[in-house]
N, CA and C atoms as a LAMMPS dump frame, in Angstrom:
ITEM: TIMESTEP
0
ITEM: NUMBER OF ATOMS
417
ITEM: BOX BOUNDS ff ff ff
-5.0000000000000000e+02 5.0000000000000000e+02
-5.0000000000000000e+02 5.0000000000000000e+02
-5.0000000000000000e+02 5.0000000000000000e+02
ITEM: ATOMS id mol type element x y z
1 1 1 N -100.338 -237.123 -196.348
2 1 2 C -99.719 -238.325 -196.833
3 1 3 C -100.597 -239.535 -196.557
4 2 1 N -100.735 -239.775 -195.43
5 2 2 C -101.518 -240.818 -195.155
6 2 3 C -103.6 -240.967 -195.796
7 3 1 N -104.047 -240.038 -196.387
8 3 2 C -104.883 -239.312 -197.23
9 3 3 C -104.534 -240.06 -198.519
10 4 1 N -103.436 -239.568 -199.155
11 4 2 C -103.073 -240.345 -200.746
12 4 3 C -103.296 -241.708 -200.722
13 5 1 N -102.746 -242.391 -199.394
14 5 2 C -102.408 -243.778 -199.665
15 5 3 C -103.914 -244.552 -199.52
16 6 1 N -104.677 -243.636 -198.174
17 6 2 C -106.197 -244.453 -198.207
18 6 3 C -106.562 -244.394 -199.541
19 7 1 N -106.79 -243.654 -200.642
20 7 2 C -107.027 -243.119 -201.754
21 7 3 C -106.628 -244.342 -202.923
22 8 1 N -105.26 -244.29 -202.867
23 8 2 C -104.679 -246.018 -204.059
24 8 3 C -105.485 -246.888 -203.256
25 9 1 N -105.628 -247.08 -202.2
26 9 2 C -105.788 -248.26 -201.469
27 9 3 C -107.308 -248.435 -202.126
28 10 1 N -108.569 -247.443 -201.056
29 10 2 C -109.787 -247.972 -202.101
30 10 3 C -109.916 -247.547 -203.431
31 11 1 N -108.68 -247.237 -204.627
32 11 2 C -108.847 -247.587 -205.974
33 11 3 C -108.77 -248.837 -206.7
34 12 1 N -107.532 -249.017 -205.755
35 12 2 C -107.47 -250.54 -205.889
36 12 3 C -108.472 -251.732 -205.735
37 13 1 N -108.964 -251.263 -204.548
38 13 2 C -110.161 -252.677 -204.333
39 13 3 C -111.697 -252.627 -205.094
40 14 1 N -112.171 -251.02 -205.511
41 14 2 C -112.868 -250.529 -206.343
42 14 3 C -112.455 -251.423 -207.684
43 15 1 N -111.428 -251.22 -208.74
44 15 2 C -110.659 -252.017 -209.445
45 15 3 C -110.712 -253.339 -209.689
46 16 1 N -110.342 -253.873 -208.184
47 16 2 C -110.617 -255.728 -208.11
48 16 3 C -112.273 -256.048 -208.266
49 17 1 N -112.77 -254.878 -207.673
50 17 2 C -114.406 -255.39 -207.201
51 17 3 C -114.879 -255.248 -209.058
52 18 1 N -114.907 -254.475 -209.434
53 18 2 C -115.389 -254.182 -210.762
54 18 3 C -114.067 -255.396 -211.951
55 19 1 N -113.509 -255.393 -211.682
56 19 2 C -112.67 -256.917 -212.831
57 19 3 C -113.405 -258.238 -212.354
58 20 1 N -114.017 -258.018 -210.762
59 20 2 C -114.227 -259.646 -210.622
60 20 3 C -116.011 -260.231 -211.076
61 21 1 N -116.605 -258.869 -210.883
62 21 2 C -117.891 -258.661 -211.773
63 21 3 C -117.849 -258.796 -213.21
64 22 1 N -116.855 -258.168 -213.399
65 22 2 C -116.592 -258.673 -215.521
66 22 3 C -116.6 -260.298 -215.673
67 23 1 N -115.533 -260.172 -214.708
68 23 2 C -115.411 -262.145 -215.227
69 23 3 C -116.542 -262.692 -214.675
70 24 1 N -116.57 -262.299 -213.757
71 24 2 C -118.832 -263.124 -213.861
72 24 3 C -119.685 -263.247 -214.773
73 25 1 N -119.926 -261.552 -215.216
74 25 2 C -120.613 -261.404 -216.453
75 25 3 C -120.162 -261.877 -217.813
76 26 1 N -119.082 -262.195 -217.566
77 26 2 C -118.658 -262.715 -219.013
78 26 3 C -118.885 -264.211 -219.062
79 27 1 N -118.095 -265.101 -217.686
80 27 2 C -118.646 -266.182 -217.571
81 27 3 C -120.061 -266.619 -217.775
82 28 1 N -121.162 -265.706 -217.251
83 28 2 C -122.589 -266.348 -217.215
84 28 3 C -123.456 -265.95 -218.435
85 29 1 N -122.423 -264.817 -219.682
86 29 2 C -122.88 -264.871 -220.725
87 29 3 C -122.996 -266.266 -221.638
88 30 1 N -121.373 -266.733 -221.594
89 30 2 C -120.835 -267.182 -222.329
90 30 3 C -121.912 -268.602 -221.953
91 31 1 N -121.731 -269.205 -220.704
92 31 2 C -122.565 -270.368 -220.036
93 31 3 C -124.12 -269.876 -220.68
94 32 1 N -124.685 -268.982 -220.691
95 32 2 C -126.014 -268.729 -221.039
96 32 3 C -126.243 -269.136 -222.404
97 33 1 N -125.158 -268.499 -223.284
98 33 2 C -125.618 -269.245 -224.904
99 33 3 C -125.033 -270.194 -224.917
100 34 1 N -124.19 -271.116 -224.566
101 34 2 C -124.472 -272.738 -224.489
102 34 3 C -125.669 -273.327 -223.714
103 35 1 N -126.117 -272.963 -222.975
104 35 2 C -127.424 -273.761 -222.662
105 35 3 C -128.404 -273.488 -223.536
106 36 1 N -128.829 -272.216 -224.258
107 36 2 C -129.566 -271.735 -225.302
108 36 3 C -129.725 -272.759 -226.25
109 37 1 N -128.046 -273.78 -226.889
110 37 2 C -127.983 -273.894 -228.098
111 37 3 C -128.218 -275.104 -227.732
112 38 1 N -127.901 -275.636 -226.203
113 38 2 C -128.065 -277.107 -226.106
114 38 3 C -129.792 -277.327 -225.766
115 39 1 N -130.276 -276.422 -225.404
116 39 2 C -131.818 -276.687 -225.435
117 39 3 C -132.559 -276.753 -226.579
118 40 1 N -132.115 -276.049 -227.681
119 40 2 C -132.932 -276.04 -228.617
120 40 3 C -132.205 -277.046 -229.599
121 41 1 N -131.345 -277.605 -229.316
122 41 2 C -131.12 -279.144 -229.718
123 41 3 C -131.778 -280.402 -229.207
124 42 1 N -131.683 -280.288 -227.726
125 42 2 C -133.096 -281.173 -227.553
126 42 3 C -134.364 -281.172 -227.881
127 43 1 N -134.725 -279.549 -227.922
128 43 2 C -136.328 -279.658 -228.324
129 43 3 C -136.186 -280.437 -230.026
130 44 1 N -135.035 -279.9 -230.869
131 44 2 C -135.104 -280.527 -231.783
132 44 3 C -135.161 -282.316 -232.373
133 45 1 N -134.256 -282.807 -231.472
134 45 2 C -134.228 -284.021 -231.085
135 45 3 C -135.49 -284.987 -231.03
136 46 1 N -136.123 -284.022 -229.678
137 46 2 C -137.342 -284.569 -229.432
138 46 3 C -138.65 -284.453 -230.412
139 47 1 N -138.693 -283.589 -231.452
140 47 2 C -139.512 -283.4 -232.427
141 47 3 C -139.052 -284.199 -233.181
142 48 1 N -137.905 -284.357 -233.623
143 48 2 C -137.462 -285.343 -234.852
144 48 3 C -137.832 -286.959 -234.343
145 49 1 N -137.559 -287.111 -233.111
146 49 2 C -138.127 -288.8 -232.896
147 49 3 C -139.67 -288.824 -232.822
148 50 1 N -140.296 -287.901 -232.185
149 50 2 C -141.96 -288.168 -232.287
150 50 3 C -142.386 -288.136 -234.541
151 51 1 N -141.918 -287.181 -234.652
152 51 2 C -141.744 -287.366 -236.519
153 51 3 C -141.685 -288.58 -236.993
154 52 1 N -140.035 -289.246 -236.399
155 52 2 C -139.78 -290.736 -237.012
156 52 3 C -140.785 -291.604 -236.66
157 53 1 N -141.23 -291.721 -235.405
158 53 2 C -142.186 -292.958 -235.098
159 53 3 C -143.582 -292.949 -236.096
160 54 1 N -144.165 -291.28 -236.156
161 54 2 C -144.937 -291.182 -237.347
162 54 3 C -144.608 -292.287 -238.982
163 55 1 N -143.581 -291.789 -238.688
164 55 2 C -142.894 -292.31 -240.322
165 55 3 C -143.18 -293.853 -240.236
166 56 1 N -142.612 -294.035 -238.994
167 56 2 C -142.558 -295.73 -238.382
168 56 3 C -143.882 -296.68 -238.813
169 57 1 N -144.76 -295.618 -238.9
170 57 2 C -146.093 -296.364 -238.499
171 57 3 C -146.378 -296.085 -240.002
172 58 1 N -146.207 -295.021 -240.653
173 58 2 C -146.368 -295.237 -242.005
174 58 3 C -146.315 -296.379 -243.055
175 59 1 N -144.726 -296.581 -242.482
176 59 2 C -143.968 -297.419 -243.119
177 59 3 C -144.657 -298.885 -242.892
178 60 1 N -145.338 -299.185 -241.969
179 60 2 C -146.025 -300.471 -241.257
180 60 3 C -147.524 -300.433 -241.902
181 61 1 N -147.898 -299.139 -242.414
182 61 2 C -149.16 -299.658 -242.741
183 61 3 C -149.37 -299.819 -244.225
184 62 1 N -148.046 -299.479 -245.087
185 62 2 C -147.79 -299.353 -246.645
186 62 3 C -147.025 -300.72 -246.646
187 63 1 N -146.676 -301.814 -245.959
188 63 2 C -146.094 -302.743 -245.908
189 63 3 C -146.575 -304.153 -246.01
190 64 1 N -146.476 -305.391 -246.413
191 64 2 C -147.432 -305.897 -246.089
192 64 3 C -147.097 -307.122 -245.263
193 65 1 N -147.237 -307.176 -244.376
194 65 2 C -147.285 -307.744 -242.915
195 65 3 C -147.258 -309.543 -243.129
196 66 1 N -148.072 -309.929 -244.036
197 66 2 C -147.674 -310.9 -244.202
198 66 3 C -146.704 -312.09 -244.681
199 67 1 N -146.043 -311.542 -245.345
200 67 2 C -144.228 -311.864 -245.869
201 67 3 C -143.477 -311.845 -244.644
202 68 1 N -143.136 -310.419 -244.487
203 68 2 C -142.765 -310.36 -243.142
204 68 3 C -142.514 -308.948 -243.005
205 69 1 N -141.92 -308.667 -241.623
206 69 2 C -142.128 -307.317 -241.314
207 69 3 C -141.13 -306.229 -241.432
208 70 1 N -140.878 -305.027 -240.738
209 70 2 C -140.293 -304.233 -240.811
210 70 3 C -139.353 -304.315 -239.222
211 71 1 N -138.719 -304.528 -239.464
212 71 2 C -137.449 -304.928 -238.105
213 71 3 C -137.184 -303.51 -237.25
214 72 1 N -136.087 -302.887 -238.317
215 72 2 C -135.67 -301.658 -238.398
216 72 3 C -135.684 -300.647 -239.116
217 73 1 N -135.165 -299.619 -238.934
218 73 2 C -135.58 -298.341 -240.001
219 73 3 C -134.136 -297.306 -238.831
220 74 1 N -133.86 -296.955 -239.878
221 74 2 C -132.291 -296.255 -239.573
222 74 3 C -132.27 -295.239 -240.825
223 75 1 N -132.182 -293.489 -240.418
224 75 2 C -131.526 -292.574 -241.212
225 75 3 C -130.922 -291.137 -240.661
226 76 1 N -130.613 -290.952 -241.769
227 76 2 C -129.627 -289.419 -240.72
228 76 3 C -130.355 -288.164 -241.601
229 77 1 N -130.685 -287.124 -240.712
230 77 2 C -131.322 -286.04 -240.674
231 77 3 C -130.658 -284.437 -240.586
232 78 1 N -130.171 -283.812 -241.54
233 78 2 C -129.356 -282.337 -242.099
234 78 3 C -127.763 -283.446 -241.221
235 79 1 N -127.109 -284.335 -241.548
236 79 2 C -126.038 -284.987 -241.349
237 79 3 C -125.444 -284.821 -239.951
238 80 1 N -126.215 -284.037 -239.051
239 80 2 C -126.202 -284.664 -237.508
240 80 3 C -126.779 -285.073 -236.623
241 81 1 N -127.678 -285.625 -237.109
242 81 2 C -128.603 -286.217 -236.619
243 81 3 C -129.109 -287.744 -237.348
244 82 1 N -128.716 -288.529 -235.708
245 82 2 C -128.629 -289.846 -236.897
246 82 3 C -130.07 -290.908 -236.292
247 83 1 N -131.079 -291.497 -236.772
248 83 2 C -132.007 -291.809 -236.045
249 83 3 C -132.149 -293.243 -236.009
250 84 1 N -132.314 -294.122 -235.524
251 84 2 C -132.471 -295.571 -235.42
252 84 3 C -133.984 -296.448 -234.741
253 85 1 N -134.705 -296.687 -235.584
254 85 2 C -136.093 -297.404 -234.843
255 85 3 C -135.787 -298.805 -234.727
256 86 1 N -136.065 -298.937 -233.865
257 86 2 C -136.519 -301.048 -233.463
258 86 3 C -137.606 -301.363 -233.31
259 87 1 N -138.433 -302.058 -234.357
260 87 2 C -139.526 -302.223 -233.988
261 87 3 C -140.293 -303.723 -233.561
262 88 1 N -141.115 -303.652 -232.516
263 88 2 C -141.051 -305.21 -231.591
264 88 3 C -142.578 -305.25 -232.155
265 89 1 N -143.274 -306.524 -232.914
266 89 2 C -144.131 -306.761 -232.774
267 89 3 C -145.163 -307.617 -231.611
268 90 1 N -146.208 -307.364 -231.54
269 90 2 C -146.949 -307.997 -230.509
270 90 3 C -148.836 -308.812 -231.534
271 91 1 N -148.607 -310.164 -231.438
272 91 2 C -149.783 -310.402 -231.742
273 91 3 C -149.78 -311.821 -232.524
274 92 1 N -151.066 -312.844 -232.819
275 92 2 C -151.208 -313.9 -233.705
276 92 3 C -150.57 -314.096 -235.52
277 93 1 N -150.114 -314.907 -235.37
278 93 2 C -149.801 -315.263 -236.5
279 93 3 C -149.255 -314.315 -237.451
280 94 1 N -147.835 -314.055 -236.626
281 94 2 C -147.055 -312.986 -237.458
282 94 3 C -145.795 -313.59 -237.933
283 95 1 N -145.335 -312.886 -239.205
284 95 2 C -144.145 -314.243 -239.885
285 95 3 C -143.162 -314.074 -239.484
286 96 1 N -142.302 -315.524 -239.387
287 96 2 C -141.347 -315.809 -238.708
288 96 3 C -139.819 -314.888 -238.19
289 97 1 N -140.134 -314.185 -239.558
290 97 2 C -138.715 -313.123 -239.061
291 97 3 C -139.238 -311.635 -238.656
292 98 1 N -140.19 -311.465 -237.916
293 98 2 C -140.688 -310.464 -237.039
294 98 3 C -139.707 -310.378 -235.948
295 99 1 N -139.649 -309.435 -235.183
296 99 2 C -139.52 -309.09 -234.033
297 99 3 C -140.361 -309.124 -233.021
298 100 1 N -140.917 -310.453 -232.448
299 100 2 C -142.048 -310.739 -231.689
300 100 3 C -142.201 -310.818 -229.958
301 101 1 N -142.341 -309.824 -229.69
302 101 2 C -142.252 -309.724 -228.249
303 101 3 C -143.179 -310.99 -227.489
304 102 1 N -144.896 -311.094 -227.579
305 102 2 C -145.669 -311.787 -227.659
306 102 3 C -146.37 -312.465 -228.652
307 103 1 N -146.305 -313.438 -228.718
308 103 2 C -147.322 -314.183 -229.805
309 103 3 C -147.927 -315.088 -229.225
310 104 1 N -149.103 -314.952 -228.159
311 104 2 C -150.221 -315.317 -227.5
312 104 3 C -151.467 -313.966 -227.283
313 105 1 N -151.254 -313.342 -228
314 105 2 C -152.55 -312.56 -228.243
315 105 3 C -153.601 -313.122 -228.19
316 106 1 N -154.785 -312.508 -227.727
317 106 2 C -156.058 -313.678 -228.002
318 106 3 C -157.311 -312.578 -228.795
319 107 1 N -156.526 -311.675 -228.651
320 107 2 C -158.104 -310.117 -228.835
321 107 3 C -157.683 -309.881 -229.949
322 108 1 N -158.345 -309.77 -231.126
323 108 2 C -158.487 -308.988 -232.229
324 108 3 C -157.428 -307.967 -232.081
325 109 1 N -158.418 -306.588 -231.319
326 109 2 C -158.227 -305.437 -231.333
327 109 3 C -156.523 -305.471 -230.945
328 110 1 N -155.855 -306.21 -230.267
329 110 2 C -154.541 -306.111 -229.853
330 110 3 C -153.823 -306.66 -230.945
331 111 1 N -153.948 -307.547 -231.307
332 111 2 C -153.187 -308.423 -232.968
333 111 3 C -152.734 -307.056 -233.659
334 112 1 N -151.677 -307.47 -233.897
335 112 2 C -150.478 -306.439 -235.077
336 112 3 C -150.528 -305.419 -233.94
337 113 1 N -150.412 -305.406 -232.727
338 113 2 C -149.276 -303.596 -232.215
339 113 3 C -148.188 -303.92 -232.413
340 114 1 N -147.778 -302.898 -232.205
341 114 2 C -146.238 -302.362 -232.288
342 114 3 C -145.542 -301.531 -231.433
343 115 1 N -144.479 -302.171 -230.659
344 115 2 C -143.63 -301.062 -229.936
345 115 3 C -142.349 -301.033 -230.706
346 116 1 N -142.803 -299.321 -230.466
347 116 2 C -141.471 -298.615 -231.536
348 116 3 C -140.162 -297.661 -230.115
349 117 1 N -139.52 -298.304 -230.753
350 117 2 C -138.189 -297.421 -230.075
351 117 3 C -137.115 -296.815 -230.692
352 118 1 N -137.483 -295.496 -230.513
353 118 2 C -136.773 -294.532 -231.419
354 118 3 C -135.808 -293.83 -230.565
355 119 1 N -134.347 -293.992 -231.348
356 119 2 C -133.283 -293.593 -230.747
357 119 3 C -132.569 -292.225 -232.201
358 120 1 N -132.529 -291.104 -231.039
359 120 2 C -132.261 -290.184 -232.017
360 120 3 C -130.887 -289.801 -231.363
361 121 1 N -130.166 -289.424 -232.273
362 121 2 C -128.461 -289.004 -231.92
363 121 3 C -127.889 -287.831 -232.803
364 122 1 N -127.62 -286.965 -231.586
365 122 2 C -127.205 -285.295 -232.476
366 122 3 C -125.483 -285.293 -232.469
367 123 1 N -124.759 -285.433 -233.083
368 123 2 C -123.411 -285.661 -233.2
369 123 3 C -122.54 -284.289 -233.577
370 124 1 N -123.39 -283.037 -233.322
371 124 2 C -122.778 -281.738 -234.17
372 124 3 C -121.826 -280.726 -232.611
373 125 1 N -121.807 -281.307 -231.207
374 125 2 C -121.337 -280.267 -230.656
375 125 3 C -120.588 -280.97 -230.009
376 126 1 N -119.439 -280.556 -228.863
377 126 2 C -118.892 -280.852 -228.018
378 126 3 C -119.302 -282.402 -227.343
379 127 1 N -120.249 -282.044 -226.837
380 127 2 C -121.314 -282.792 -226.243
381 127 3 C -122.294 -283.742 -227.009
382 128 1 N -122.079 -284.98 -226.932
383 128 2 C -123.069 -285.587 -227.963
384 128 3 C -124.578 -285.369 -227.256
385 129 1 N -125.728 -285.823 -227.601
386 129 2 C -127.226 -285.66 -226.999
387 129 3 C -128.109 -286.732 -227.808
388 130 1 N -128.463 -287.803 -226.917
389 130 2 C -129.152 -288.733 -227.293
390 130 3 C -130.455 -288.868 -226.629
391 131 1 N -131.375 -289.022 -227.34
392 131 2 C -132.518 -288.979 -226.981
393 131 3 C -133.82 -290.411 -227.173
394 132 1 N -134.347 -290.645 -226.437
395 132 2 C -135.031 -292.255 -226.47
396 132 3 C -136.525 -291.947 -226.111
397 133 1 N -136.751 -292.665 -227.187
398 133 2 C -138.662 -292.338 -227.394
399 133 3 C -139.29 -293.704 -227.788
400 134 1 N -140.186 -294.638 -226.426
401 134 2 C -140.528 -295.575 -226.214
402 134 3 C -142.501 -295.358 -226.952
403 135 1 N -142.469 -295.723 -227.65
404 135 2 C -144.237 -296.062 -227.628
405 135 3 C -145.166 -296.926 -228.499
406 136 1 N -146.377 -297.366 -227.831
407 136 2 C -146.686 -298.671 -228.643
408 136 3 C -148.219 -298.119 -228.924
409 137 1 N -147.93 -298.761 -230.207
410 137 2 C -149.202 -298.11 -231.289
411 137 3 C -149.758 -299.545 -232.224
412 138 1 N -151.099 -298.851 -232.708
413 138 2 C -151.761 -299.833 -233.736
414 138 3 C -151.984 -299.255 -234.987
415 139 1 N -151.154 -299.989 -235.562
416 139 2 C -150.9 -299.07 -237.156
417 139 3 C -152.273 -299.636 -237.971
């Protein structure tokens, strides 16, 4: 008698030990492909703003600078992804409705940069993911 009962007894905890391993493994599946999907949303993120600033600078050198400039630039990318540039000029005799951080330049080579700040925004999961990409270039 006392034989049977050791017997339920470690079936039982055999039982608990193996259900409490499931819910682990199920938990650290489930946690594993959300981090999967949220990483390869940032890498995406982060490719799409280094892209835009490309575009940024495009857009600045097909433009013509003397009228006046290019402020902003705002669009949305497969409809969750929404992107926003600000762009700050730096340099001599740039027209009045620029975005002029400095206008005491004295060097050539520095006249007309540009700092671009690109704000990219993924709006498709639970979790929103915003991403900010600072850099200053000479178009």
């Amino acid at each position: 008698m006392k034989r049977s009962g050791f017997s339920l007894l470690l079936a039982i905890i055999v039982m608990i030990t193996i259900a409490t391993l499931m819910a682990l493994m199920l938990s650290l599946s489930s946690t594993t492909a959300k981090q999967t999907t949220d990483i390869y949303v940032s890498e995406q993120t982060k490719l799409l703003a280094k892209s835009a600033t490309e575009l940024a600078l495009l857009a600045i050198s097909g433009h013509d600078n003397s009228l006046n400039c290019i402020n902003n630039i705002n669009f949305t990318f497969q409809t969750n992804y929404s992107v926003t540039m600000k762009l700050y000029y730096i340099g001599n005799s740039l027209p009045a409705g620029c975005n002029t951080i400095a206008n005491t330049i004295s060097t050539k080579e520095s006249n007309g940069t540009v700092i671009i700040d690109t704000y990219v925004d993924y709006n498709g999961s639970s979790e929103p993911i915003r991403y900010h990409r600072r850099t200053i270039q000479k178009p």
